[in-house]
N, C-alpha and C positions, 0 to 999 in steps of 0.2 A: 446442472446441479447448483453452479455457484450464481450462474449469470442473471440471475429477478435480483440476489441483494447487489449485486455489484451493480446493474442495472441500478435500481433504488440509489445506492450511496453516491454515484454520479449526478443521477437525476433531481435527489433533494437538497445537494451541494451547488449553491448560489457560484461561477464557473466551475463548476467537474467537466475535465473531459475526459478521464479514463479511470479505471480502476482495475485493478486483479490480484489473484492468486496465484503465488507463487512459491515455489521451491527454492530457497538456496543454491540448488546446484543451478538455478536460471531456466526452469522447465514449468512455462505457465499449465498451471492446472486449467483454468478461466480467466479471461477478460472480459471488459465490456470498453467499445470506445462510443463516442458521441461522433456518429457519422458525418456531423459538421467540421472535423479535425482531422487535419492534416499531419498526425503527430504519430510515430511507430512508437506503440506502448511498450512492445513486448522488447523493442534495442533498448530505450529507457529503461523499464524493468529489469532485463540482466544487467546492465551495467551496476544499478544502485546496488543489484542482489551481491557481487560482489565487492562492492563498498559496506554492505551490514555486515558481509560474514566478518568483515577486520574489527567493522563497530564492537559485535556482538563477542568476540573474540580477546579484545580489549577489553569488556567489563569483565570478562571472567576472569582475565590476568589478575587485573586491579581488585578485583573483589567485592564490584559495585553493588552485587544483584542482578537480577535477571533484567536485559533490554527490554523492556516493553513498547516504545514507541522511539520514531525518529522523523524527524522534517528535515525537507533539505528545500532553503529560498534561493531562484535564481532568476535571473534577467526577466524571464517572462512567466515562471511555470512554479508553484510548490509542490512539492509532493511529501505525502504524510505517509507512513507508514507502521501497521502494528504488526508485532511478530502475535504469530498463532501457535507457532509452536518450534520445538528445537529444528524441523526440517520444514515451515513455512512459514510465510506473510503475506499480510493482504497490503497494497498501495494502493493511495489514491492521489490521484494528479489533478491537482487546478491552476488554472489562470493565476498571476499575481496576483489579483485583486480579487480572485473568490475568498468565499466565509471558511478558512483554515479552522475555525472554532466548532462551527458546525462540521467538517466534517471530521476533526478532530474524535468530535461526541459522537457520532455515527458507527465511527470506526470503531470507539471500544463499546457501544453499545452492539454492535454486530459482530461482535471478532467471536462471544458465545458460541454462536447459530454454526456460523463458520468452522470454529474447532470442531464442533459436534460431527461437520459433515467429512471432515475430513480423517476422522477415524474408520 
């Protein structure tokens, strides 16, 4: 269902090597990884999913507005992330040196299609 765009968001993301949906509670709906990677998407994806709920948790407190997007840069990997909804998000994982920008733009240009399906 989800895996042509996450496929896609990977593949036109200058280093993507993974992408998915996912639930807060840490329960991938879809991934897609780039069979050239050595990288467990779905241990990285829970982990983070329990680092937004606190994100997402804290703008409510504060009374920022709703979380729409979250990056996290580390030694070797970024991972971008938009929420889709109060119970999902889609991630995407790159290389240090991939187009963040691009896939930035991808992600909120496909987060639409995505909510749609996940009604």
């Amino acid at each position: 269902m989800f895996a042509e765009v996450l496929r896609s968001l990977v593949e036109q993301t200058s280093g993507g090597v993974g992408a998915v949906v996912m639930g807060y509670d840490g329960i991938a709906v879809d991934q897609y990884l780039r069979p050239i990677d050595d990288i467990d998407l779905g241990l990285v994806a829970v982990e983070y999913a329990n680092i937004l709920k606190e994100i997402k948790n804290a703008a409510e407190i504060l009374q920022t507005g709703e979380l729409e997007e979250v990056s996290i840069l580390s030694g070797g990997y970024q991972v971008l992330i938009r929420i889709l909804s109060d119970e999902y998000f889609v991630g995407l994982m790159l290389r240090r040196e991939g187009n963040a920008g691009k896939g930035r733009f991808l992600l909120m240009r496909e987060a639409p299609g995505l909510r749609a399906q996940l009604v």
